[in-house]
C-alpha atoms as one frame of an Amber mdcrd trajectory, in Angstrom:
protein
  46.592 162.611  63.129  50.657 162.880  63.582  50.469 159.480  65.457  49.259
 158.154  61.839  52.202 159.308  60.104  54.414 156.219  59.802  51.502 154.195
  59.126  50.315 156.071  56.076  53.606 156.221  54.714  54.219 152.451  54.674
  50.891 151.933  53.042  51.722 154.542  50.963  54.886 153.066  49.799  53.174
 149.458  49.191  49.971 151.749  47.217  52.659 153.481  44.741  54.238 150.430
  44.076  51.055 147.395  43.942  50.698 148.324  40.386  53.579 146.724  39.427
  52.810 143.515  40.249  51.440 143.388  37.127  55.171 143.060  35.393  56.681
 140.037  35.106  56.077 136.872  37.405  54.963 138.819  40.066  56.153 139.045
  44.010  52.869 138.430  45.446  52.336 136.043  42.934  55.447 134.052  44.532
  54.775 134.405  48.531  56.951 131.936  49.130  59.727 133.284  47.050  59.100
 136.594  48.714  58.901 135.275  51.963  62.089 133.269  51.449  63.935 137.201
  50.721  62.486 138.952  53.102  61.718 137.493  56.810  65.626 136.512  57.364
  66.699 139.999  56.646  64.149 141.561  58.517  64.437 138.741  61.519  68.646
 140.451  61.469  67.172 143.917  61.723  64.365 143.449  63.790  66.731 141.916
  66.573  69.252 144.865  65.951  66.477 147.325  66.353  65.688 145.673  69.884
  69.433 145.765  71.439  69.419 149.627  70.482  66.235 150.255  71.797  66.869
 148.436  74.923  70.276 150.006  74.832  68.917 153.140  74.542  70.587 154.167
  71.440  67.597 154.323  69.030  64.181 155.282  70.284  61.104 156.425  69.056
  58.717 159.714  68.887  55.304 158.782  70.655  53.715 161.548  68.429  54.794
 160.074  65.228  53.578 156.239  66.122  50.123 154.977  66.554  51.423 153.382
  70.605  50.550 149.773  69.042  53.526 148.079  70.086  55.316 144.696  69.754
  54.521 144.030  73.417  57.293 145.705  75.075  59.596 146.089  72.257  58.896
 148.141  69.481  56.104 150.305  67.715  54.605 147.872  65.135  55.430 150.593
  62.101  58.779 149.866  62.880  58.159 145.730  62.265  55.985 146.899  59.811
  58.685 148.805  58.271  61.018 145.695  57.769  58.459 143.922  55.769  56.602
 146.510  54.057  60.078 148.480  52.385  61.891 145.031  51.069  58.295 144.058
  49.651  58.380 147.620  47.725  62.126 147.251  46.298  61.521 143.208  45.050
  58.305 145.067  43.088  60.498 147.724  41.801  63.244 145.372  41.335  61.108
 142.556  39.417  59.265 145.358  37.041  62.651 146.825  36.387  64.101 143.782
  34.991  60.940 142.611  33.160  60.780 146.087  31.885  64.851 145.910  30.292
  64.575 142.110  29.575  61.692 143.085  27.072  63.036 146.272  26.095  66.457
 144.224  25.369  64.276 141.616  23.398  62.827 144.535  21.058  66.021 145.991
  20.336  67.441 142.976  19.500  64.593 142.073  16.957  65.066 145.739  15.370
  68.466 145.150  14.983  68.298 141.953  13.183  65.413 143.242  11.144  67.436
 145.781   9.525
């Protein structure tokens, strides 16, 4: 079950944080958009994952990774990893701000109401 580890807590991480999807426009919603964020930043750190793997700097624990690999590269949890984390922030990120933005526009109607 170890070998599962890294796996459950990247679907973990995109379970806790699916519910807010449901806040403002949405990152699913807007693949493209999300997309458009994500795969340049992860193409950066994929590609500097592989020259410390391959230059032995950075490696990985066989227990903790299901041995599905990028074929000879990396464990897929770690390309999972790239995609799966930015995906969580841009729905924390996008219910944060939808979350202030109408918080902000109830204060403001308080305010003037008074």
């Amino acid at each position: 079950m170890d070998n599962w580890h890294y796996l459950l807590v990247l679907a973990a991480c995109l379970a806790i944080t699916a519910p807010l999807e449901i806040f403002g426009a949405g990152v699913y919603r807007q693949a493209r958009r999300a997309a458009a964020a994500v795969l340049p930043v992860a193409a950066v750190f994929v590609f500097w994952d592989v020259i410390a793997i391959f230059a032995d700097v950075w490696t990985y624990n066989p227990q903790y990774v299901t041995g599905i690999d990028v074929p000879g590269v990396m464990p897929i949890e770690e390309l999972l990893f790239f995609l799966v984390i930015p995906i969580c922030g841009l729905l924390t990120y996008n219910a944060v701000s939808t979350i202030l933005t109408w918080w902000q526009r109830i204060r403001s109607r308080t305010e003037t109401a008074k």
